[in-house]
C-alpha positions as a Markdown table, in Angstrom:
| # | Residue | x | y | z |
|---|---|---|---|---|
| 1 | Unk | 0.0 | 0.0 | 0.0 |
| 2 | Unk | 1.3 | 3.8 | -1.0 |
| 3 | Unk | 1.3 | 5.9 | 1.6 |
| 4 | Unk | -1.5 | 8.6 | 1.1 |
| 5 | Unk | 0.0 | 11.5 | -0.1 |
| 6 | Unk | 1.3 | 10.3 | -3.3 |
| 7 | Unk | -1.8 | 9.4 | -4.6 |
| 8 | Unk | -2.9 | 13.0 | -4.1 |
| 9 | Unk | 0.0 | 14.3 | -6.2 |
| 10 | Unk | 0.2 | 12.2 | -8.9 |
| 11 | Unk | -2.6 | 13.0 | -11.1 |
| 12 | Unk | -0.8 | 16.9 | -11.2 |
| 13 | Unk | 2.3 | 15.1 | -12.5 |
| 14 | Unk | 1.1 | 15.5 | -15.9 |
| 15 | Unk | 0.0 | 19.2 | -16.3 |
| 16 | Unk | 2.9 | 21.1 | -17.3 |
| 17 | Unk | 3.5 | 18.4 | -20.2 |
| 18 | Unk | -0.3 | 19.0 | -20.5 |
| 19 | Unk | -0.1 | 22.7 | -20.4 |
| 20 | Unk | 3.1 | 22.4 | -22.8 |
| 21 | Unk | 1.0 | 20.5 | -25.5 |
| 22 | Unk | -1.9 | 22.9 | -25.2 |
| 23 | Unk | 0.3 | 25.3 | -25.9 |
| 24 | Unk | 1.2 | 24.1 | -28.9 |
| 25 | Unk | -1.9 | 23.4 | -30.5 |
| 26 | Unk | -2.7 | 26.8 | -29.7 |
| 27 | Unk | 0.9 | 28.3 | -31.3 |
| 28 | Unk | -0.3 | 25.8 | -33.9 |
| 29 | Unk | -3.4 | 27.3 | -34.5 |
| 30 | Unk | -2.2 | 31.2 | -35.0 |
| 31 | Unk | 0.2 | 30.0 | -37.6 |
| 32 | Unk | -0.3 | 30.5 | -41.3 |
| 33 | Unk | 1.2 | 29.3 | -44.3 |
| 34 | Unk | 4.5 | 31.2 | -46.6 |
| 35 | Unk | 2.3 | 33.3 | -48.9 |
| 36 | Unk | 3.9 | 32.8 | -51.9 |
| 37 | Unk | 5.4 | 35.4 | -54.2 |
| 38 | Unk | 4.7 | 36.2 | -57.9 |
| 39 | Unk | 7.8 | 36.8 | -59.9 |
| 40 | Unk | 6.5 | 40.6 | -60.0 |
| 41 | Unk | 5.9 | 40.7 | -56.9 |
| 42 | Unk | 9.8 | 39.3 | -56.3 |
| 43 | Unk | 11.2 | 41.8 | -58.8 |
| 44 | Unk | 9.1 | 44.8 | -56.7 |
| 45 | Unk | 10.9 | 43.6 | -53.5 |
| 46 | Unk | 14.1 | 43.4 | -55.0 |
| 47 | Unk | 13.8 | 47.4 | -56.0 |
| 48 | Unk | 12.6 | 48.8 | -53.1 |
| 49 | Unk | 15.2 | 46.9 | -51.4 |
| 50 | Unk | 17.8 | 48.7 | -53.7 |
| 51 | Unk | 16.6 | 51.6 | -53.6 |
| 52 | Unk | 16.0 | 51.9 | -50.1 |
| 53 | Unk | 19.5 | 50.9 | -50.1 |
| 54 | Unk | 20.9 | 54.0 | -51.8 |
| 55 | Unk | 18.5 | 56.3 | -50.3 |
| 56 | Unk | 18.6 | 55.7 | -47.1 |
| 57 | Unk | 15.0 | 55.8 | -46.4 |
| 58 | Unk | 13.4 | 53.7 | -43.8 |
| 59 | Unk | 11.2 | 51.0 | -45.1 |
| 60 | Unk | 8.2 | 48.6 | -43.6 |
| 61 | Unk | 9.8 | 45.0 | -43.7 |
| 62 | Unk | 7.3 | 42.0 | -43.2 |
| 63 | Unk | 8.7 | 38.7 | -43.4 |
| 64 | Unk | 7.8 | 35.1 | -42.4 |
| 65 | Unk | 9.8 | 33.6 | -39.6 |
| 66 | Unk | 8.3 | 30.4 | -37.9 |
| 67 | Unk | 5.0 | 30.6 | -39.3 |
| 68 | Unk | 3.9 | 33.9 | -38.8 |
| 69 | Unk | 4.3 | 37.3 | -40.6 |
| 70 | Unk | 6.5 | 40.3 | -39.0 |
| 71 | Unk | 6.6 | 43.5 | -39.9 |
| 72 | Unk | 9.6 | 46.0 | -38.9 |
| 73 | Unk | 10.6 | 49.3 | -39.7 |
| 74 | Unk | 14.5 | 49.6 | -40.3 |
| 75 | Unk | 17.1 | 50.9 | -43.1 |
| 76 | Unk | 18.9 | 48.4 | -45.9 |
| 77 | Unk | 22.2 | 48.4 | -45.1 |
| 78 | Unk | 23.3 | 45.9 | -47.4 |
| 79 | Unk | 21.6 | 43.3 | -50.3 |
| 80 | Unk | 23.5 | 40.5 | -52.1 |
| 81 | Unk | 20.6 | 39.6 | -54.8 |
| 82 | Unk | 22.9 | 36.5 | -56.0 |
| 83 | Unk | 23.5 | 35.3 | -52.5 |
| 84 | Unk | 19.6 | 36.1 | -51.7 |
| 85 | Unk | 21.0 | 38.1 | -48.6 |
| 86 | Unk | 20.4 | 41.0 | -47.3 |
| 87 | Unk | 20.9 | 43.3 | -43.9 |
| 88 | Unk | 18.8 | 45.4 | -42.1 |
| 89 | Unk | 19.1 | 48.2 | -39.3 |
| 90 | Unk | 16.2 | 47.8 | -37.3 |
| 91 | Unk | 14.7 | 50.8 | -35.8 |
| 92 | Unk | 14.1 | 49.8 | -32.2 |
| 93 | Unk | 17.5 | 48.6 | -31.0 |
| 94 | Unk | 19.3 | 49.3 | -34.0 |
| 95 | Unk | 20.8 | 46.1 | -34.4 |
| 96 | Unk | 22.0 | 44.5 | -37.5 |
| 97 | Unk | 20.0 | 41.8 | -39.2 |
| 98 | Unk | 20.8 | 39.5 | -41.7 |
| 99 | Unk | 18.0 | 38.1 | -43.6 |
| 100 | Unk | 17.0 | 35.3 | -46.4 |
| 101 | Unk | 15.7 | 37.5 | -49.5 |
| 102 | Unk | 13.0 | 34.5 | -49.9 |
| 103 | Unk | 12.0 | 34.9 | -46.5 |
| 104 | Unk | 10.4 | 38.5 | -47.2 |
| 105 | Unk | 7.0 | 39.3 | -48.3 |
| 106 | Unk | 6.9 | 42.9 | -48.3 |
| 107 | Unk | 9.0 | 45.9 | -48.3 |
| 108 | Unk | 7.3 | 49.5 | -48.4 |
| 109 | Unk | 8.4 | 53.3 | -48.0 |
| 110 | Unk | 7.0 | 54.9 | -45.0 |
């Protein structure tokens, strides 16, 4: 025979895992797919990026980083079209940011 008072703990044993997996399935549910890009649409990016670039004017960046869609406001410091790279200050901590071209779904002047 157990003694009493683990049998009044164990069936709590299991909520944080419980609590973990909700989680999850909520996170789950808020995430949405890549949109997907027209070559236009690509080609737009790829522009404002550049030109933003030689400017320096501070652009709206939204991108899509573990299912969900970000927007920032920074300045292009830097974009290697070949290597599909490119850099961004952002404006809140000014930190430097190196980003996948393909991971980008919209760039836009202020």
């Amino acid at each position: 025979m157990e003694p009493r008072g683990m049998k009044k703990w164990r069936p709590f044993a299991t909520m944080p895992e419980q609590y973990i997996g909700l989680q999850e399935v909520i996170n789950k549910q808020e995430e949405v797919a890549q949109p997907v890009l027209t070559e236009e649409q690509m080609e737009q990016i790829n522009f404002t990026l550049i030109e933003a670039l030689h400017t320096n004017k501070q652009v709206y960046l939204t991108y899509y980083k573990r299912g969900q869609c970000i927007t920032e406001t920074g300045f292009i410091q830097f974009v290697d079209s070949l290597g599909g790279l490119f850099i961004f200050i952002d404006d809140v901590f000014e930190l430097k940011n190196k980003m996948r071209l393909s991971e980008l779904i919209d760039v836009r002047f202020e």
